[in-house]
C-alpha positions in Angstrom: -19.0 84.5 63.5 -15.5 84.5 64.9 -15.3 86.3 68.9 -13.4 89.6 69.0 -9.7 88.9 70.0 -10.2 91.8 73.1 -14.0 90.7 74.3 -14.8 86.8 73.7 -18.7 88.2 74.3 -18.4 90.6 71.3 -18.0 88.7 67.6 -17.2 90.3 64.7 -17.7 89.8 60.9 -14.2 90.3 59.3 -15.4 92.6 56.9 -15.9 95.6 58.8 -13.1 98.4 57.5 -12.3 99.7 61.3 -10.1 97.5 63.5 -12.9 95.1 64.2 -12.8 93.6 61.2 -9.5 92.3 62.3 -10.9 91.1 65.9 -11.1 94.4 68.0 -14.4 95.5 69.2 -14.5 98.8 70.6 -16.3 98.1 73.5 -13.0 96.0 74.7 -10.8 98.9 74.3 -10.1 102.6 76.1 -11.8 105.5 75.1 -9.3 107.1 72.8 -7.2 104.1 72.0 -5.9 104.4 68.2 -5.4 101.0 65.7 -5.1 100.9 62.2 -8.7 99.8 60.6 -8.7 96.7 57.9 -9.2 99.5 55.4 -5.0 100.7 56.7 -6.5 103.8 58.0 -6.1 105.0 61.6 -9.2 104.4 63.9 -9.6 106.1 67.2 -12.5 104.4 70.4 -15.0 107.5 71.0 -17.7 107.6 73.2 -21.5 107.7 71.4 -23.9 109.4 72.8 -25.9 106.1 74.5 -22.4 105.7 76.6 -21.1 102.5 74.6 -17.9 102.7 72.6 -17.6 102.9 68.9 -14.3 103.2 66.1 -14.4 106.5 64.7 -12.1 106.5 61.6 -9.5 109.5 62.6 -9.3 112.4 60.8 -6.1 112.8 59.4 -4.4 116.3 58.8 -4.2 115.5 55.3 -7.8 115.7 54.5 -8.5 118.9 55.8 -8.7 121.5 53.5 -5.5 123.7 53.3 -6.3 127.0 52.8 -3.1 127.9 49.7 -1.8 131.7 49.5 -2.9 133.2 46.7 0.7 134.4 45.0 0.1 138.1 43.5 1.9 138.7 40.6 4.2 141.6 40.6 3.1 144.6 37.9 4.4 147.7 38.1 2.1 150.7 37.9 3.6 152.4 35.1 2.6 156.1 34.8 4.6 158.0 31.7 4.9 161.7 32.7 8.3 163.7 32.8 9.2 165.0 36.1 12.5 165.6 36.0 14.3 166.7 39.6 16.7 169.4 40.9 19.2 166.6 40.2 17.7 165.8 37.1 17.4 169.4 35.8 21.4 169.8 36.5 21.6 166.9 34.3 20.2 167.7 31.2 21.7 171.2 32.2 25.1 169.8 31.8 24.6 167.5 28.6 24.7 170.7 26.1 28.8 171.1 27.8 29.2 167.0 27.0 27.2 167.1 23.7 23.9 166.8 22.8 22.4 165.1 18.9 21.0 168.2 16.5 18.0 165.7 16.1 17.0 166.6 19.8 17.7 170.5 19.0 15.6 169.7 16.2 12.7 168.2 17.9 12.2 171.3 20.1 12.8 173.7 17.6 16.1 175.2 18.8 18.0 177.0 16.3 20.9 176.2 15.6 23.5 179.2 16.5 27.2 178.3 15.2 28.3 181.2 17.3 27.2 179.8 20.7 27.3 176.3 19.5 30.0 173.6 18.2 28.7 171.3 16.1 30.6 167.9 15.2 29.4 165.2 13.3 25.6 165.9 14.3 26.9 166.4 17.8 26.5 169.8 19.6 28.3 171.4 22.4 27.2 174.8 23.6 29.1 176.4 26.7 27.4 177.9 29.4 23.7 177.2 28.9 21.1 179.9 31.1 19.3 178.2 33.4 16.4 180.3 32.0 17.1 178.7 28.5 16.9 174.9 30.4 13.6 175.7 32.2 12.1 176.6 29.0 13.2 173.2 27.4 11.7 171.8 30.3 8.9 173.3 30.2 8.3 172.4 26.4 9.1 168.8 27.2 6.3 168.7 29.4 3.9 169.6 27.3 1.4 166.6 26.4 1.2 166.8 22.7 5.0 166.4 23.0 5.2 163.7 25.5 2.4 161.8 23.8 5.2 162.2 20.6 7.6 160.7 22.5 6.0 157.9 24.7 4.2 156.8 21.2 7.7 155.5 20.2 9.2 154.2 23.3 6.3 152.8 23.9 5.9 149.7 20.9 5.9 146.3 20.8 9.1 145.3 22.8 10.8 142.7 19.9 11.4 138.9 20.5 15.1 139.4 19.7 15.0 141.5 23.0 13.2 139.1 24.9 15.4 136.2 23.9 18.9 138.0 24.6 17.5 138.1 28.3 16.5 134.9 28.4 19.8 133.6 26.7 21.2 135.8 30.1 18.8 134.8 32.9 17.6 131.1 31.8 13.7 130.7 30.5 11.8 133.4 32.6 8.7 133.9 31.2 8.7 136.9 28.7 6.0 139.3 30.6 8.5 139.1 33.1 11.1 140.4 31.0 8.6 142.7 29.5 7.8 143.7 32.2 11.0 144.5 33.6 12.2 146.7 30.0 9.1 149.0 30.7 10.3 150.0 34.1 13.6 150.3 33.0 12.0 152.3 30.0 9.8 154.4 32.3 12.0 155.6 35.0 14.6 156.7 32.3 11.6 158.8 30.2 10.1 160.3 33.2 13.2 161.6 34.7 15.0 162.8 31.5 12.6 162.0 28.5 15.0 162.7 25.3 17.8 164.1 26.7 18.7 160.3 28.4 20.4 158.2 26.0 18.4 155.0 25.5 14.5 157.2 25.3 16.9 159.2 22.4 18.4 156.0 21.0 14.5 155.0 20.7 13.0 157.7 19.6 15.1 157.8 16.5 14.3 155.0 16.0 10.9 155.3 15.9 10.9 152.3 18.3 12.5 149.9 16.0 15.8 149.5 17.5 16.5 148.2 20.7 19.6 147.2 20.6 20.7 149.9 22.9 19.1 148.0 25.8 21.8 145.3 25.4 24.5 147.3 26.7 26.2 147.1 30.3 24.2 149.9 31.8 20.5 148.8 31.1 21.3 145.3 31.1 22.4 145.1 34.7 19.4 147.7 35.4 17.3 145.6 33.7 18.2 142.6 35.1 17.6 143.7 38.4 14.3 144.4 37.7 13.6 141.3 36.6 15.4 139.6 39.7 12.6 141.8 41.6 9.5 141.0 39.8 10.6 137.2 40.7 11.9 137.7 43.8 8.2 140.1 44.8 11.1 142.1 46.6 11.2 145.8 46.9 15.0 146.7 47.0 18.6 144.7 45.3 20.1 142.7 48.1 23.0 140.5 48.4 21.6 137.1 47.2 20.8 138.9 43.3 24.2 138.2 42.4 24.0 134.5 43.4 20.4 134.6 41.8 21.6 134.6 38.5 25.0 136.3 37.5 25.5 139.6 35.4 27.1 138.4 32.3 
């Protein structure tokens, strides 16, 4: 056998994978030496427990297990129930002066009284609404039977010509994602104005087959940050939204 290149005494065979299969015993070099090994891995001199010297193939950083973040998903915790505020109150307060659809008068059983009311193409106005009179449409449009009525309806299947005008906006996001992000949208409109805000009326009329509504400038940007937030796992719109995908 030929003698190890670092120690004439020691021989090796030539087939040992560690750096003495290409001529360097151990015992010839310093504890803690590195080479590379005939097998082209990294070989580091250790001291054994009897005090002689062995190749100990190294370790590398790469074959330690790496422990990988699990990545939550972002789902919003969607709770319909209207709970309208001060603000919101003053709101639907002030929609009977802008004009509010006889369908929603309708639905609550409000009579229709053509001397406190204008009425124009299925559009009513009425002056100077009681704040009593607002508190008891509040009141009735908390009741469950009637919020189950509504949240039924604005509540179906969201359809795929929805889903792919946002994707024809914001590239290929997956569609939960942009599910996801219409039922916030959805939600937060219901539970602070139920059928007095536009887009719940615009779907309950419906019956929850037309979305088309959700197109428009004011829910599409809404929308569309929603959906930059879900990705993002942020909690709040910051600068780099608009570079994240522009509002068409």
């Amino acid at each position: 056998m030929p003698k190890c290149l670092n120690n004439p005494k020691k021989s090796y065979k030539g087939t040992e994978p560690s750096p003495k299969g290409l001529g360097y015993c151990a015992g010839g070099m310093k504890v803690g030496e590195k080479k590379k090994g005939k097998d082209g891995k990294l070989w580091i001199v250790k001291k054994v427990k009897n005090g002689s010297k062995r190749w100990i193939k190294e370790r590398m950083k790469t074959d330690k297990k790496v422990k990988v973040k699990k990545i939550v998903k972002y789902k919003y915790n969607l709770k319909y129930n209207f709970k309208p505020s001060k603000k919101d109150k003053e709101i639907i307060q002030n929609s009977f002066s802008y004009g509010v659809h006889q369908d929603i008068l309708k639905l609550l059983n409000i009579p229709i009284n053509k001397n406190k009311m204008d009425i124009f193409q299925g559009v009513v106005t009425m002056e100077n609404i009681s704040k009593k009179e607002i508190e008891n449409i509040i009141k009735k449009l908390k009741e469950k039977d009637f919020q189950n009525k509504i949240i039924k309806l604005i509540t179906k299947k969201i359809p795929k010509s929805l889903i792919d005008d946002y994707q024809g906006r914001v590239g290929n996001v997956d569609k939960k994602v942009i599910e996801e992000a219409v039922r916030k949208f959805i939600n937060e409109k219901y539970n602070r104005l139920s059928i007095f805000d536009f887009d719940i009326s615009y779907l309950y009329n419906s019956k929850g087959k037309d979305w088309t509504a959700l197109t428009d400038t004011s829910p599409r940007e809404i929308i569309m940050e929603n959906i930059y937030l879900i990705l993002t796992q942020k909690k709040k719109i910051e600068t780099e939204f608009f570079k994240f995908f522009p509002v068409k």
